[in-house]
C-alpha positions in Angstrom: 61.9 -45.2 -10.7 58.4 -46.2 -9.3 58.0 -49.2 -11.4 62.1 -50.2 -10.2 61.3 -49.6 -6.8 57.9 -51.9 -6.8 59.6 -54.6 -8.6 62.3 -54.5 -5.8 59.6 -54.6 -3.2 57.8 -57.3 -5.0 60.9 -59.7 -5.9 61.9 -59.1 -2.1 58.6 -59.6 -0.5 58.8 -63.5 -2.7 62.0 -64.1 -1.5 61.3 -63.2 2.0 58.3 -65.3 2.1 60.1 -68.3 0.8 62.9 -68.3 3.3 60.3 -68.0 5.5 58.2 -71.1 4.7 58.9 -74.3 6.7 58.6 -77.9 5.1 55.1 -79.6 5.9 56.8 -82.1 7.5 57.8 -80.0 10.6 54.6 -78.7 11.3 51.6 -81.1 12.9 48.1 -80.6 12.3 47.1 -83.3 14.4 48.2 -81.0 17.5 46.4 -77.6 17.6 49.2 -75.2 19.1 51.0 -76.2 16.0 48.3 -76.0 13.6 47.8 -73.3 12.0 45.8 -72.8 8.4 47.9 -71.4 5.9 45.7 -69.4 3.2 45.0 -71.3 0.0 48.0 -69.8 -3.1 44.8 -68.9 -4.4 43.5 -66.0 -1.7 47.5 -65.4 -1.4 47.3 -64.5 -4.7 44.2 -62.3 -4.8 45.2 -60.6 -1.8 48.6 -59.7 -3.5 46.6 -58.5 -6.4 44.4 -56.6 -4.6 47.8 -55.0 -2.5 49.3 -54.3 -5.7 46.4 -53.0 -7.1 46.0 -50.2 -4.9 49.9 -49.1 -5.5 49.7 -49.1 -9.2 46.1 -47.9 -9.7 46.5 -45.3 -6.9 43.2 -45.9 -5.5 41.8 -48.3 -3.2 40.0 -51.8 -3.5 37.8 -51.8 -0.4 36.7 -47.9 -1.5 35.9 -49.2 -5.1 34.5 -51.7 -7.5 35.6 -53.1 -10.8 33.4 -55.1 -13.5 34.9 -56.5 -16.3 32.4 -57.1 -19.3 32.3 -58.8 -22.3 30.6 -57.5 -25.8 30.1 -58.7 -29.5 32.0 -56.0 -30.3 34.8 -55.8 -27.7 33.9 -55.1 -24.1 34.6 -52.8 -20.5 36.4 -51.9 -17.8 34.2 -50.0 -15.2 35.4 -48.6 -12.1 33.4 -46.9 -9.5 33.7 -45.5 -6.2 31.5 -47.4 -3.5 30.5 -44.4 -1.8 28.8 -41.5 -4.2 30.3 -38.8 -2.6 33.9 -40.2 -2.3 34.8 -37.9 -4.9 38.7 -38.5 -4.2 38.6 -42.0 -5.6 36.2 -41.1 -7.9 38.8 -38.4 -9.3 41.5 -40.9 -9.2 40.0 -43.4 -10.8 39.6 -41.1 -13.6 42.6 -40.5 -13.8 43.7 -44.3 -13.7 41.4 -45.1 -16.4 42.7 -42.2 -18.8 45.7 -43.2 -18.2 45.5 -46.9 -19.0 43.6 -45.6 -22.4 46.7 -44.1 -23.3 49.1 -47.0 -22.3 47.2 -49.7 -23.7 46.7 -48.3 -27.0 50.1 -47.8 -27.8 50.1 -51.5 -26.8 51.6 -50.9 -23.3 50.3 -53.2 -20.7 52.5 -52.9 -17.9 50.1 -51.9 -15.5 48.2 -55.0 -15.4 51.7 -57.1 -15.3 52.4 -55.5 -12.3 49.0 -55.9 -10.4 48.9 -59.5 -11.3 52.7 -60.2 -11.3 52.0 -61.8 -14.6 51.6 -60.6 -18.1 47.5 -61.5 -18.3 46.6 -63.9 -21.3 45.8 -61.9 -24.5 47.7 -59.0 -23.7 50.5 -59.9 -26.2 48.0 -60.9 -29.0 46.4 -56.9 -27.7 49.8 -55.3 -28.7 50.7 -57.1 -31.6 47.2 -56.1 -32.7 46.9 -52.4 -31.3 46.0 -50.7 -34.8 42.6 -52.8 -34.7 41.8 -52.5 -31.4 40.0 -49.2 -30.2 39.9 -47.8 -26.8 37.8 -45.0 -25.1 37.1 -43.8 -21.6 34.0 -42.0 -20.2 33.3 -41.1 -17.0 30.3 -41.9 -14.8 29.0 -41.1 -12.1 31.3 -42.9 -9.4 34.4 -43.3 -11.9 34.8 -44.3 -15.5 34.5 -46.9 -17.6 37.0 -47.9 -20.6 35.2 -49.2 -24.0 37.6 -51.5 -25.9 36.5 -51.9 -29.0 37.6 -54.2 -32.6 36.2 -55.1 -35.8 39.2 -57.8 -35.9 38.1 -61.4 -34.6 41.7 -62.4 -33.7 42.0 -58.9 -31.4 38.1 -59.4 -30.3 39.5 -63.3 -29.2 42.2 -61.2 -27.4 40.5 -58.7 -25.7 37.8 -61.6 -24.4 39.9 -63.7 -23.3 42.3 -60.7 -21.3 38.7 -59.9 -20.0 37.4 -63.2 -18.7 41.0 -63.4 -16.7 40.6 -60.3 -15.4 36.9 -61.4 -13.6 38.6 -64.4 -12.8 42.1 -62.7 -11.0 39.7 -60.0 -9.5 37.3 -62.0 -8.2 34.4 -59.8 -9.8 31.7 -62.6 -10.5 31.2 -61.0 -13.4 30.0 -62.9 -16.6 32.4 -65.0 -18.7 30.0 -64.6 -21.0 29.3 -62.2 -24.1 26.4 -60.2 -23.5 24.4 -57.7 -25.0 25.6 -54.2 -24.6 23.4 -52.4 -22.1 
């Protein structure tokens, strides 16, 4: 019913901004009582992200911080609480992350769909491959992190490349790259 109810909230909040939206032509940047900047579709985006995000995660953004990293063997998902003795979102984010393990091995990735109101790229190569792919959560000292790892070069091409657009729809600045784990 949650999941029903958010994509109701979602599809209406689209429509509602689209009926909203009024042709360039009758606005006038050259006068400044008319002008006004629109965000780019980009921050749009990333803000819709980040509001969806807190909904589905059950945590908040501005409380938290998420790195996304990339390993010969697979890579990460880290969340942590900004603040050490937040110990509410650290909680929750354990639970998130536990969660997520579960879901995503038995090739479920709903979750990210709905925070990025997309399926994210590699996700269906990460299902089709599930049986290779091998996920684990540990907790740290602000939150958890989730280990994904593969011995399978088609599923590690998956997981990378379901990695990289997660830094890049998150806005992390984390490394595309592969790196050494630490």
């Amino acid at each position: 019913m949650k999941v029903f109810s958010l994509a109701v909230i979602l599809a209406f909040g689209v429509f509602s901004s689209l009926a909203q939206e009024k042709p360039a032509a009758q606005a006038s940047p050259m006068c400044p009582a008319h002008y006004q900047q629109k965000p780019s579709s980009r921050d749009q985006h990333h803000e819709g992200v980040e509001q969806r995000g807190d909904e589905v995660m059950g945590f908040s953004h501005e409380k938290t911080t998420h790195h996304f990293r990339l390993y010969a063997d697979g890579g990460a998902i880290e969340v942590e609480a900004n603040d050490a003795q937040d110990t509410a979102s650290r909680d929750e984010i354990r639970s998130h992350l536990e969660h997520i393990v579960a879901m995503f091995a038995a090739g479920n990735f709903s979750a990210p769909m709905l925070i990025h109101a997309q399926n994210p790229p590699g996700t269906e190569e990460m299902r089709k491959l599930r049986e290779s792919i091998q996920y684990e959560v540990e907790n740290t000292g602000r939150g958890a992190r989730i280990r994904i790892t593969t011995k399978d070069p088609q599923a590690l091409s998956a997981v990378h490349v379901f990695l990289r657009f997660q830094i890049s729809d998150h806005q992390t600045g984390d490394s595309l790259d592969v790196t050494k784990r630490p």
